[in-house]
C-alpha positions in Angstrom: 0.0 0.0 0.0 2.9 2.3 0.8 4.8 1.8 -2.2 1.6 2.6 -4.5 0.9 5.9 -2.6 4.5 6.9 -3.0 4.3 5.9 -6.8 1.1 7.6 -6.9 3.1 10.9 -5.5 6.5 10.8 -7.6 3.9 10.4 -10.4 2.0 13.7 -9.5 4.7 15.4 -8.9 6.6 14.6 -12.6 3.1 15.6 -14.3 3.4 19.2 -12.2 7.0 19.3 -12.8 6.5 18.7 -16.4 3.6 20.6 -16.9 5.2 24.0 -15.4 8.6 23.3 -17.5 6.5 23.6 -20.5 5.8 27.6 -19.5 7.2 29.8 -22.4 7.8 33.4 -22.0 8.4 34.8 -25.2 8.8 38.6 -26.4 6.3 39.6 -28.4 5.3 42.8 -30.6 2.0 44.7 -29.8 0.8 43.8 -33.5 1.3 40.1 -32.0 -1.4 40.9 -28.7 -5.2 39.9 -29.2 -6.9 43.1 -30.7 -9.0 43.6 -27.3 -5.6 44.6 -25.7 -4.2 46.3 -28.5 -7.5 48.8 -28.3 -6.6 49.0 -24.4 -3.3 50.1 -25.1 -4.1 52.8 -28.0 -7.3 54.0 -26.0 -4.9 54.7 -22.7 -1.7 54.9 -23.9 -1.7 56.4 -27.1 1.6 56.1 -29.1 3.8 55.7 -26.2 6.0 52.5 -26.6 6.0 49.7 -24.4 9.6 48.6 -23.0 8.6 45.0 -23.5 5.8 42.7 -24.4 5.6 39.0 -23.4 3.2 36.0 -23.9 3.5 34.1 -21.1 2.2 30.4 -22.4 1.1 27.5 -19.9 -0.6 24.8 -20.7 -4.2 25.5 -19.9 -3.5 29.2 -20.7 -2.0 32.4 -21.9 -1.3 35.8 -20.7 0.6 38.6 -21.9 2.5 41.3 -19.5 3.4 44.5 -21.0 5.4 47.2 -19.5 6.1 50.8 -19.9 9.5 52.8 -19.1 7.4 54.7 -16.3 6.8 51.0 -14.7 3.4 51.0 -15.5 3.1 47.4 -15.8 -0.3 45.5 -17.1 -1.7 42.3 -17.4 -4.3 40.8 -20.5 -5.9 37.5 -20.4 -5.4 35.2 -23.8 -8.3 36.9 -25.1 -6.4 40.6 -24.5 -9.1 41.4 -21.7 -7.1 43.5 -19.1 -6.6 42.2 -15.5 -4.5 44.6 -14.0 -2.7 47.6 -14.2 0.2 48.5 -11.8 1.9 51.7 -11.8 4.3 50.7 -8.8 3.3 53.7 -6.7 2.6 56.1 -9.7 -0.5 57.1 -10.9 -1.7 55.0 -13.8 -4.4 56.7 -16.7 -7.7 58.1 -15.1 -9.3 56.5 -18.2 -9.1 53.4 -17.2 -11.1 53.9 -13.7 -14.3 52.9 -14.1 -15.8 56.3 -13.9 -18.3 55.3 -11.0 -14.8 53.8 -9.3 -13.2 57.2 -9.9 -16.1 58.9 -8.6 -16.0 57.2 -5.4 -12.4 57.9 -5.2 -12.7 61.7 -6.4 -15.2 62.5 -3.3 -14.5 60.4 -0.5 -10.5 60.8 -1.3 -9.9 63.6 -3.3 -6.5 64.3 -2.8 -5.3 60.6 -4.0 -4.9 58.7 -7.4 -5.1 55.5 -8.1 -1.6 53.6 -8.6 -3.5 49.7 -9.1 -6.0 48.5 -10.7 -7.3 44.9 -10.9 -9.7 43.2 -11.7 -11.4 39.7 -10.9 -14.3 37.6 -10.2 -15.3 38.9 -7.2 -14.8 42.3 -8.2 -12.1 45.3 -8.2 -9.6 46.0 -6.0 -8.0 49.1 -6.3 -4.6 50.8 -4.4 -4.4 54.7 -3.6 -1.2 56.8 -3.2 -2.2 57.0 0.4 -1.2 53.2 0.1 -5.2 52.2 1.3 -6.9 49.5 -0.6 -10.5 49.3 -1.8 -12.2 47.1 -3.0 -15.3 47.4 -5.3 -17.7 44.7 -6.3 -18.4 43.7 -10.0 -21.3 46.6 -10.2 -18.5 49.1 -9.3 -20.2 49.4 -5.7 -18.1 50.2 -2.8 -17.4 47.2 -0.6 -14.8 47.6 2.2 -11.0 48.9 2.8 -7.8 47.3 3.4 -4.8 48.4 5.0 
């Protein structure tokens, strides 16, 4: 019984092992991203040129990370659907916000901007210059702070 449960566990460990070795990350150009995150990046960003691009292939998926000389730093799904925006303690783009997000933020903390943005199932969490966290619900509703 032993020796099939530690055959069993070698045997799930080589399948994780060799699942994660087959992770590529690969430098891409933006004319290479799905369309949804090249719109993203002209809508917000404009002409500015990203430092680096990659396509960060797995298995089951795909994501892409691409990053900006000013450390912005953003992450798209395969399908080029944002996830998160970091600006590593700098302000990243009002216009990517949600505007009833930004409104929130523009009364009840006027004197901050938002430096992360992310999004996920449960909702949006965002980070302020102030270093406080909120999060935000899919409906762009206020739900709580973190410290």
């Amino acid at each position: 019984m032993k020796t099939k449960l530690k055959l069993t566990i070698y045997l799930i460990a080589g399948l994780m092992f060799g699942l994660s070795a087959n992770a590529q990350k690969t430098v891409i150009k933006k004319e290479a991203l799905p369309a949804n995150a090249q719109a993203f990046l002209k809508t917000h960003f404009g002409s500015k040129k990203p430092t680096y691009i990659l396509e960060d292939k797995e298995i089951l998926s795909t994501e892409y990370q691409v990053k900006f000389n000013n450390e912005i730093e953003i992450e798209f799904d395969k399908k080029g659907n944002w996830k998160e925006v970091d600006g590593k303690n700098t302000a990243i783009p009002k216009s990517i916000v949600p505007k009833k997000i930004a409104s929130y933020i523009k009364t009840n903390f006027p004197k901050e901007k938002v430096t992360k943005i992310e999004i996920g199932s449960s909702g949006y969490e965002t980070k302020l210059t102030n270093g406080l966290e909120l999060k935000f619900n899919l409906k762009e509703n206020f739900v709580k702070i973190d410290r």
